[in-house]
N, C-alpha and C positions, 0 to 999 in steps of 0.2 A: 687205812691211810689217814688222812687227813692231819691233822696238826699234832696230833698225839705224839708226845716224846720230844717234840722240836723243840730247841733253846731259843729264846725269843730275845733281846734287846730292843727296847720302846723308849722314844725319849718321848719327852715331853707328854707323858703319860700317868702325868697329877688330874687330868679332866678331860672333857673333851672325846674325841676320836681316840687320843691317844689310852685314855682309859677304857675307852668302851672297847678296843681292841684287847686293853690287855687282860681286862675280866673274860673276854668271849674264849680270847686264845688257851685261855687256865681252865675256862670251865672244859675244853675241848679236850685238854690233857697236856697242853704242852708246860712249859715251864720260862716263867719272863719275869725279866731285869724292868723292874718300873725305875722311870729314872726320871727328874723334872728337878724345876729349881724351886722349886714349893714342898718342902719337906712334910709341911701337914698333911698334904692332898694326895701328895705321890705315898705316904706314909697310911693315909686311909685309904688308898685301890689296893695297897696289900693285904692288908687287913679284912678286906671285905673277900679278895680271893681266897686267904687261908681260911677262912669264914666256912666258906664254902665246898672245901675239900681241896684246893687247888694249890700249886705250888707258887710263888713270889717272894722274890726279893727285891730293895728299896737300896737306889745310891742314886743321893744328889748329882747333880749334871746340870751346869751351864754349857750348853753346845757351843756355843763362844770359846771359851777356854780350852786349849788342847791338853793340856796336863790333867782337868777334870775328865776330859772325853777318852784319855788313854786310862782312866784309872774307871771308868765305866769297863770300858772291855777286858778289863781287869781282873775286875771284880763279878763280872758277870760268866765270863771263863771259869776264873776259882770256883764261883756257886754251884755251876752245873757241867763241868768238863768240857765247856767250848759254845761256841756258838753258830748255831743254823741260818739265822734269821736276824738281819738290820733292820728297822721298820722307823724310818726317820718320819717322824713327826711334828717334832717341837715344829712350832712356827709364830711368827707375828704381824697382824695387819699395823702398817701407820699407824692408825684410830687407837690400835693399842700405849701406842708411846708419846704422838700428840694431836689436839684437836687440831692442828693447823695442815691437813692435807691436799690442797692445791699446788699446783707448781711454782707458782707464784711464792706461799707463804711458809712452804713446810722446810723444817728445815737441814742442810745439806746430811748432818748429822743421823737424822733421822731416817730418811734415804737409805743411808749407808747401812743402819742398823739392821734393817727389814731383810737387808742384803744378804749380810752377815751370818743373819740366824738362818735365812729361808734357802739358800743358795750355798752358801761355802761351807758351813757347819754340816749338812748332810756330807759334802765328799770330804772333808776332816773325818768324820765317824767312817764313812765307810772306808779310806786310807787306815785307821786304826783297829778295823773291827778285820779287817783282809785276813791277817795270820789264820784268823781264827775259821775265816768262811773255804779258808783253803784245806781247812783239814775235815770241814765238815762235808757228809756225800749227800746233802741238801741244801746249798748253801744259798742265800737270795736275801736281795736287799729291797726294798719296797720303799720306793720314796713319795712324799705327801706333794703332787700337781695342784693342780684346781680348774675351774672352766674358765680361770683368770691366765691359764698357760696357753687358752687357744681364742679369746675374744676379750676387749677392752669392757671395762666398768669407770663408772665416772668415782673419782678419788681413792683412785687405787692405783698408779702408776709403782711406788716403790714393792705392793704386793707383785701384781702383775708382772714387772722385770723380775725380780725374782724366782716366780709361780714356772714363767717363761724357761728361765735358765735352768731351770730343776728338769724340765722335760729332755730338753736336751743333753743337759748331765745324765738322765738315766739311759739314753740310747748308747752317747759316747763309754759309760762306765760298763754298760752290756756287750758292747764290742770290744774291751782289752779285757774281761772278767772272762769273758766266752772258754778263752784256754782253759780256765781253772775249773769250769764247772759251776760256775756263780752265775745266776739268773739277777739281772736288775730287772725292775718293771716301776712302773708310778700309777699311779691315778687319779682321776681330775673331778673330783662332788661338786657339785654346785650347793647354794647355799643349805649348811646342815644346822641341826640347831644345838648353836654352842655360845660360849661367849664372846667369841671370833666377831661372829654375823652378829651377835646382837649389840656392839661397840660398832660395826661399823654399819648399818645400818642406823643407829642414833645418831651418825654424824652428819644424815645426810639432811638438805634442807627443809625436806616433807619425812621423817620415818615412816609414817602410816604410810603416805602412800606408795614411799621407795619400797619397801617389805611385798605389800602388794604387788608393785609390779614385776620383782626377783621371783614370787610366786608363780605369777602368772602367766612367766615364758613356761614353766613347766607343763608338759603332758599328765606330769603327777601333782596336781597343784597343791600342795604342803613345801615345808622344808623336811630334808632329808634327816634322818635320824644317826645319830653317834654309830649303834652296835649295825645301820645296815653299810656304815664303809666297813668297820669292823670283820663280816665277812667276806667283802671283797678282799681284803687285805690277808685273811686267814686261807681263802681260796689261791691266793698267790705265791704265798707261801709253800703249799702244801703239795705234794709231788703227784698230783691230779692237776695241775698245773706245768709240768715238766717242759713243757713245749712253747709254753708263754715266756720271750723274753726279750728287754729292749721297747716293750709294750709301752701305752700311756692310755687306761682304760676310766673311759668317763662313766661315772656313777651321778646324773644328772638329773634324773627323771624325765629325761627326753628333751631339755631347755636349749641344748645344743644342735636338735636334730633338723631343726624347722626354723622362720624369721615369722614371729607373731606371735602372741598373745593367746591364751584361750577364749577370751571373751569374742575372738573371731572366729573358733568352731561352736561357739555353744555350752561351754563344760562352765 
C-alpha cells in the first residue's frame, strides 16, 4: 500500500516541506508534479528525484493565477493519466513580503497577499484539480495548517487568518468532497526548519531569544524537520489512512499539548 503508484501535485515544492515531501513521496514510488514559482529550485527537486530512481516532473505555478493553476492540472494529468493526490503547500509568512508586520504599520496590501496565497489559492487548486480527483479511487487533498490555525503568535496576524481559514476550508471542502470519495485533511507543524521560520523569526525584536523560546514550548525541544511533516503528509495520502477525513493533525512535538516551557519540567 502506501504511496506507491499515487499521482501527486505539490505546489510550492522548489524547498521547504514542499520538497522534502516531494523527494520522500518519489522515493516511496509514487509519482509528483513539482510545481513552485522558482524555476531553478523546483527544476533541481526533480532532478535530484530522477537522480535517484524516481519519477518527476516540473511546471511553473503561481498559486495566485488561475490560468497557471488550470494549466498545472493540466499538465500534471497529461504526465501521469490523472491525479490522486493535491498536497497544497505554497505558502507565505508577512516577514516574507515586508519587514513592517504590526497592525499598526504593515501594510493593507500585504495583508491581502498572505491571504491570497495561504487561503484562496488552495480552494482555486483544489476547484481545479476536482475532475481529476473524481476519477481517481484514491483521491485526497492535504492542505498545509499550522499551530498558528489553533493559537495567536506575536507578528503573525495576516499568517494566522489565513493558517485559521485553511482549517476550516479543509473541514467544510471534506463535507461536499465526502460524495465523491475525496478525503480533505490538513495539518498543523509548529516551527519546522525552513526559510519560513528563519525570516520570521529574524524579525522578531530578540531572534535568539524568540527561537528559544518557539523551542521551548516543545516537548521535543528542536525545530521540526522538512521530511518528518513530509511523512505525515505521505501517511495521509496513502489508503492506510482511508478513514481520516475532514482531520486537522498537529505535528508539534507536543508545543500544543501543555501552557509551559520546559525549563519548568527540567528538560
Amino acid at each position: 500500500m502506501g504511496v506507491e503508484g499515487l499521482r501527486f501535485v505539490i505546489t510550492g515544492s522548489g524547498s521547504g516541506i514542499g520538497a522534502a515531501t516531494a523527494k520522500l513521496a518519489a522515493s516511496k514510488g509514487a509519482k509528483v508534479m513539482v510545481s513552485d514559482m522558482n524555476d531553478d529550485t523546483g527544476s533541481a527537486v526533480v532532478k535530484e528525484i530522477r537522480a535517484a530512481g524516481g519519477t518527476a516532473e516540473y511546471q511553473h505555478c503561481d498559486v495566485t493565477d488561475v490560468g497557471q493553476v488550470q494549466a498545472l492540472m493540466a499538465a500534471a494529468a497529461a504526465a501521469f493519466g490523472g491525479i490522486d493526490v493535491l498536497h497544497n503547500n505554497a505558502g507565505i509568512h508577512e516577514t516574507g513580503i515586508t519587514d513592517k508586520v504590526s497592525l499598526e504599520d504593515m501594510p493593507i496590501e500585504a495583508f491581502r497577499k498572505v491571504v491570497e496565497i495561504n487561503a484562496v489559492a488552495p480552494w482555486v487548486c483544489s476547484k481545479y484539480a476536482l475532475p481529476h480527483l473524481k476519477a481517481s479511487t484514491n483521491g485526497s487533498i492535504i492542505n498545509a495548517a499550522s499551530t498558528g490555525s489553533w493559537v495567536g503568535y506575536p507578528y503573525n496576524s495576516a499568517y494566522g487568518t489565513s493558517k485559521g481559514g485553511i482549517h476550516l476550508q479543509t473541514k467544510n471542502l471534506a463535507v461536499d468532497l465526502a460524495p465523491f470519495g475525496i478525503r480533505v485533511n490538513c495539518y498543523s507543524p509548529t516551527a519546522i526548519a525552513t526559510e519560513m521560520v528563519t525570516n520570521f523569526v529574524a524579525v522578531q525584536p530578540d531572534p535568539a531569544a524568540f527561537e528559544k523560546a518557539l523551542i521551548s514550548t516543545s516537548l521535543i525541544p528542536r525545530l521540526g524537520q522538512p521530511v518528518e511533516v513530509g511523512e505525515l503528509v505521505c501517511f495521509l495520502a496513502s489508503p492506510e489512512a482511508a478513514f481520516i477525513n475532514g482531520a486537522c493533525i498537529v505535528i508539534d512535538g507536543g508545543s500544543l499539548a501543555w501552557r509551559g516551557t520546559v525549563d519548568q519540567i527540567g528538560m
